[in-house]
C-alpha positions in Angstrom: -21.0 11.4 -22.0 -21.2 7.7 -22.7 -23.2 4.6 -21.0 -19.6 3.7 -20.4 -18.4 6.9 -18.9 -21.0 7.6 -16.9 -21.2 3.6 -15.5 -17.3 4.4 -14.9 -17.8 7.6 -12.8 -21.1 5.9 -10.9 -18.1 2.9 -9.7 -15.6 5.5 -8.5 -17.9 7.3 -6.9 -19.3 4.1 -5.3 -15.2 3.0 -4.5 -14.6 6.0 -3.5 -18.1 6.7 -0.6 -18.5 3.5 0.4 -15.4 1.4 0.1 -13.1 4.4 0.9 -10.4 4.2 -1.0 -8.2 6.3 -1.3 -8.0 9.4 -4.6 -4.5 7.6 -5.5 -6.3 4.0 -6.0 -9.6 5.8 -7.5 -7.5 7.3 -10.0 -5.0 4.3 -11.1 -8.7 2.1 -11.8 -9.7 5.1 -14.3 -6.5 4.8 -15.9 -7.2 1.6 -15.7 -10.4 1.5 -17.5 -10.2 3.9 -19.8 -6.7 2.2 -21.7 -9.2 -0.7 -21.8 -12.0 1.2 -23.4 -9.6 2.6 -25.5 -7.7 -1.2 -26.5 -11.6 -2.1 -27.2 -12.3 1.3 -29.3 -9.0 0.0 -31.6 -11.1 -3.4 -31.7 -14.2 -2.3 -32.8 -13.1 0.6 -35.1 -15.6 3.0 -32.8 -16.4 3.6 -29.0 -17.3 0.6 -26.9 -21.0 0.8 -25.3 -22.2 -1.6 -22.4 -23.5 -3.7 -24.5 -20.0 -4.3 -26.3 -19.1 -4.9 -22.7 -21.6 -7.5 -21.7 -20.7 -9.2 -25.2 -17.1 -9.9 -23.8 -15.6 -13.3 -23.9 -12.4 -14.1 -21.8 -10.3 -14.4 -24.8 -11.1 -10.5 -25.3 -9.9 -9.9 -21.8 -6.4 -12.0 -22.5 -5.8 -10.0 -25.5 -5.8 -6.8 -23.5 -3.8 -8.2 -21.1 -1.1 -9.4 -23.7 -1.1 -6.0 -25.3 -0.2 -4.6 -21.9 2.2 -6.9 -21.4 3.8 -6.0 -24.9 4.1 -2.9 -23.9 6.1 -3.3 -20.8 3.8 -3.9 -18.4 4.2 -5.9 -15.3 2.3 -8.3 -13.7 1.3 -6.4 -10.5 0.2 -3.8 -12.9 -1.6 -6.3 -15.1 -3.0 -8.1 -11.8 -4.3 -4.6 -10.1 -5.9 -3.8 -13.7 -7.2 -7.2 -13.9 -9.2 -6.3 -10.5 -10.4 -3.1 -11.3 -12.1 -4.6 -14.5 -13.6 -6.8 -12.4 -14.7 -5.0 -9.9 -16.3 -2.5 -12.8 -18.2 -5.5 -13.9 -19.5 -6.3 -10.9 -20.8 -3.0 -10.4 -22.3 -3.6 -13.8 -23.4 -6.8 -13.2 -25.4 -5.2 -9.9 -26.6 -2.5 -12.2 -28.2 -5.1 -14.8 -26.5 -3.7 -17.3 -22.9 -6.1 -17.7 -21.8 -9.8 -17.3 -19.1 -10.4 -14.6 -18.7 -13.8 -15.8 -16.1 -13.0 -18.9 -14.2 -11.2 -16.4 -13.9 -13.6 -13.2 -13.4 -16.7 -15.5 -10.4 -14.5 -16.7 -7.3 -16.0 -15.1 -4.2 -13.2 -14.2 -0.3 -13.6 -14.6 1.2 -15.4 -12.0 2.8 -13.5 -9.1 6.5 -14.0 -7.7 6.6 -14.0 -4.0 8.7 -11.2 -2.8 10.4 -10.6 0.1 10.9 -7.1 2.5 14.2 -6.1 1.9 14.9 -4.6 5.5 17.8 -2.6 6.6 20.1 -3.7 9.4 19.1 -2.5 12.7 22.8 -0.2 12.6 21.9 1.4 9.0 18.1 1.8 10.0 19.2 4.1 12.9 22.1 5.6 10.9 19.2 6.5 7.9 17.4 8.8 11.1 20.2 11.2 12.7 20.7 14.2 11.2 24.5 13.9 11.4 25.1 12.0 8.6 23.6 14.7 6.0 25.6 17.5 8.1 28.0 18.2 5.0 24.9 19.0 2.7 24.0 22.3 1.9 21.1 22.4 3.5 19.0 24.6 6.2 19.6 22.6 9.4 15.6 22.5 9.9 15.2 20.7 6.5 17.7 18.2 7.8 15.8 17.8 11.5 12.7 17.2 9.1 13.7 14.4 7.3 15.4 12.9 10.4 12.0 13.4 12.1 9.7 11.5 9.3 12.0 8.6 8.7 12.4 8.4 13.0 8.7 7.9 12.5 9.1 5.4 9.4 11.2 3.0 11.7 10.1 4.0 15.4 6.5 3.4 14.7 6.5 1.2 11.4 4.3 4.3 9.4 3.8 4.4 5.7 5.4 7.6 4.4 1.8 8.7 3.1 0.6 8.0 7.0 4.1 10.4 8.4 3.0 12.9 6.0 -0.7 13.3 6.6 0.0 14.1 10.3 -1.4 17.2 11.8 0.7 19.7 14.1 -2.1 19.3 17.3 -1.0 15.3 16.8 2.7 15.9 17.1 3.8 13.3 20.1 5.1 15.5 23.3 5.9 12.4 25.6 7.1 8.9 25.0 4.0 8.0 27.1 1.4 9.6 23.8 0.2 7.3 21.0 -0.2 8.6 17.5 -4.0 7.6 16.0 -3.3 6.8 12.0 -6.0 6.4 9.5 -4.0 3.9 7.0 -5.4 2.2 3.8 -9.1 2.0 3.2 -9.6 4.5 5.9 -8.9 2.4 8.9 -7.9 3.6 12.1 -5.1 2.3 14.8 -3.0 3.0 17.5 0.7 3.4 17.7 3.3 4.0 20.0 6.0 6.5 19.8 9.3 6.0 20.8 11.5 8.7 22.8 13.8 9.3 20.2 10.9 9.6 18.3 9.4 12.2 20.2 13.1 13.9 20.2 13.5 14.1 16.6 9.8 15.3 16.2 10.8 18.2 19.1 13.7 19.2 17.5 12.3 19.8 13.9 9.7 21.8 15.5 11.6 24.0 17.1 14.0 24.8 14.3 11.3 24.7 11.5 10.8 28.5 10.5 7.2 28.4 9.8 4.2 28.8 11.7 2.3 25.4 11.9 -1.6 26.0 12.1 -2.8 22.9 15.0 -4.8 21.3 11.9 -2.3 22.1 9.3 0.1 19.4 8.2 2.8 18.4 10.7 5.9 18.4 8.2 6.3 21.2 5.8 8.3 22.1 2.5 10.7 24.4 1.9 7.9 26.6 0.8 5.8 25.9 3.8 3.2 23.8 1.7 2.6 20.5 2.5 6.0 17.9 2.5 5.7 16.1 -0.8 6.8 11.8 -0.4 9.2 12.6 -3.0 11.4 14.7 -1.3 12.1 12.2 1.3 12.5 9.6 -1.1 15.2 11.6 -2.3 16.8 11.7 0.7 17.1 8.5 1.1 18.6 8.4 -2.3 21.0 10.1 -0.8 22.0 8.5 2.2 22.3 5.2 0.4 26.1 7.0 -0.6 26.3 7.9 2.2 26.4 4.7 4.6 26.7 2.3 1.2 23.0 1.0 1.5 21.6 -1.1 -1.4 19.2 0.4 -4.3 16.2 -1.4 -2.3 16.7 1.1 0.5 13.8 2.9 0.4 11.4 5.2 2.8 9.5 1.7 2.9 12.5 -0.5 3.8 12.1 1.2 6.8 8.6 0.0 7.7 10.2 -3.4 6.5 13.1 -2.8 9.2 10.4 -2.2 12.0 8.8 -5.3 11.4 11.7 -7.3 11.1 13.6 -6.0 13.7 10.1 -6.4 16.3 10.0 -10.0 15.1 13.7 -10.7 15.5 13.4 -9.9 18.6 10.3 -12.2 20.3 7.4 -9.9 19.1 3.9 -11.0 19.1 2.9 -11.7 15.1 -0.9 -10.4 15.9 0.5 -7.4 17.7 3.3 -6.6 15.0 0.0 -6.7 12.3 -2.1 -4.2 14.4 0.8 -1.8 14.6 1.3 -2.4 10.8 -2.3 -2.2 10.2 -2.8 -4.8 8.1 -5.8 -6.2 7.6 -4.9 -10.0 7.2 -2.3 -11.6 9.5 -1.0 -13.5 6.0 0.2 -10.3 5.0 1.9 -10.0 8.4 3.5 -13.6 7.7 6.0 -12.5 5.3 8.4 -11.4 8.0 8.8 -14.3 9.7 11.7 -15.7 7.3 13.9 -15.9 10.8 17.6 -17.6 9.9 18.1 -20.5 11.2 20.0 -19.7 13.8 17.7 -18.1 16.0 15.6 -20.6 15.0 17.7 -23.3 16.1 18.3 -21.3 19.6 14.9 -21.0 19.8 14.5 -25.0 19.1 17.5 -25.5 22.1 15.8 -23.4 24.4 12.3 -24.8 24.2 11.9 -28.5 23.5 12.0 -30.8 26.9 14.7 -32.9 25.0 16.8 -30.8 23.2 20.7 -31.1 24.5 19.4 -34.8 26.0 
């Protein structure tokens, strides 16, 4: 094994122990690393050592990124690959053994702003009942389970990964319970459940045909293994036929619609960001593009002169 190698798999250990993230993340920074290692191996005609790292410029870091780019590469790829080398140097750099300086004074593609693309409040609840899918050939529990995950999706504003990592024991039984989610980087919050919620989640249950061990996953396959994300993305796919939603309906968009929909409707920005669990309220901003109608209203309603 190299100096590299083994400085890469010190880091994602480190990432992975003490900043907690997640196998999925771990794993796109080693891809990450090693396509640059391998772009600097073409380079140098032989494989990079630390000290080729240290010896990097900026304009060694651009060329990567340009070859990236060449290839089809985005620039949320390019900007998440940008951060993993720098994070790697600065693990380095702590080690004594690289420079950080090539790689912080290396400036990333610029980033469009992009907007949620939420569902209507009548298509979001459409997505969730069961009866639209009722002429598909397929086992009416399978059809209460995907009802039941994207009821959660939009009831509670979950991530699918969040849905899906549920246990049986912390299936809701009232709309008075509160689910406990571990969400990115490991952190923990409170949400509530909604009736229907609860309904959707009780009616899966007592179709679904396998037995569901109390620390076992919550939604199953077909197989009774654990419910891959894809599937559900799939059934999304195909309810966008169905009720003549737009390509950016996604499992997300749902998430999207929760916040939206909260907002739209008075909710608190700080509280919508704890049920979201995100960590900075500017990440919580982006959903308060409110049309100006309701802003307007809003504008009537409040201000001691308006309609004076």
């Amino acid at each position: 094994m190299s100096d590299v190698e083994t400085l890469c798999r010190e880091w994602l250990v480190h990432l992975g122990s003490e900043r907690r993230l997640s196998p999925k993340t771990l794993e796109a920074y080693r891809r990450d690393l090693d396509q640059f290692t391998a772009f600097l191996e073409t380079s140098l005609e032989g494989k990079s050592t630390l000290a080729d790292l240290a010896a990097l410029k900026p304009i060694d870091l651009r060329a990567f990124l340009a070859e990236r780019r060449r290839g089809g590469v985005g620039n949320r790829t390019l900007m998440r690959q940008l951060a993993a080398l720098r994070s790697f140097a600065r693990f380095g750099e702590r080690r004594g053994v690289l420079k950080a300086a090539a790689f912080a004074a290396t400036r990333g593609p610029r980033l469009g702003k992009t907007l949620p693309r939420p569902l209507d409040a009548a298509a979001a609840r459409a997505v969730t009942r069961t009866e639209i899918r009722a002429g598909e050939e397929r086992e009416a529990w399978v059809l209460a389970r995907d009802a039941a995950v994207l009821a959660l999706l939009y009831g509670s504003g979950l991530r699918i990964s969040e849905a899906l990592s549920l246990t049986r024991a912390q299936a809701p039984r009232s709309a008075s319970d509160t689910l406990t989610v571990i969400g990115k980087g490991s952190k923990t919050r409170m949400v509530p459940v909604l009736p229907v919620v609860v309904e959707a989640i009780a009616t899966y249950l007592a179709l679904c045909p396998w037995r569901l061990a109390p620390e076992g996953p919550l939604f199953l396959g077909v197989k009774g293994g654990p419910l891959s994300p894809r599937i559900i993305q799939l059934a999304v796919e195909g309810l966008r036929g169905a009720l003549g939603l737009p390509s950016s309906a996604t499992p997300h968009s749902l998430r999207h619609s929760f916040a939206t929909h909260l907002l739209g409707r008075g909710g608190d920005l700080r509280a919508i960001q704890e049920l979201l669990g995100h960590a900075s309220l500017s990440t919580t901003q982006i959903y308060t593009r409110i049309d100006s109608s309701r802003l307007m209203a809003a504008y009537d309603a409040a201000h001691p002169r308006a309609g004076r």
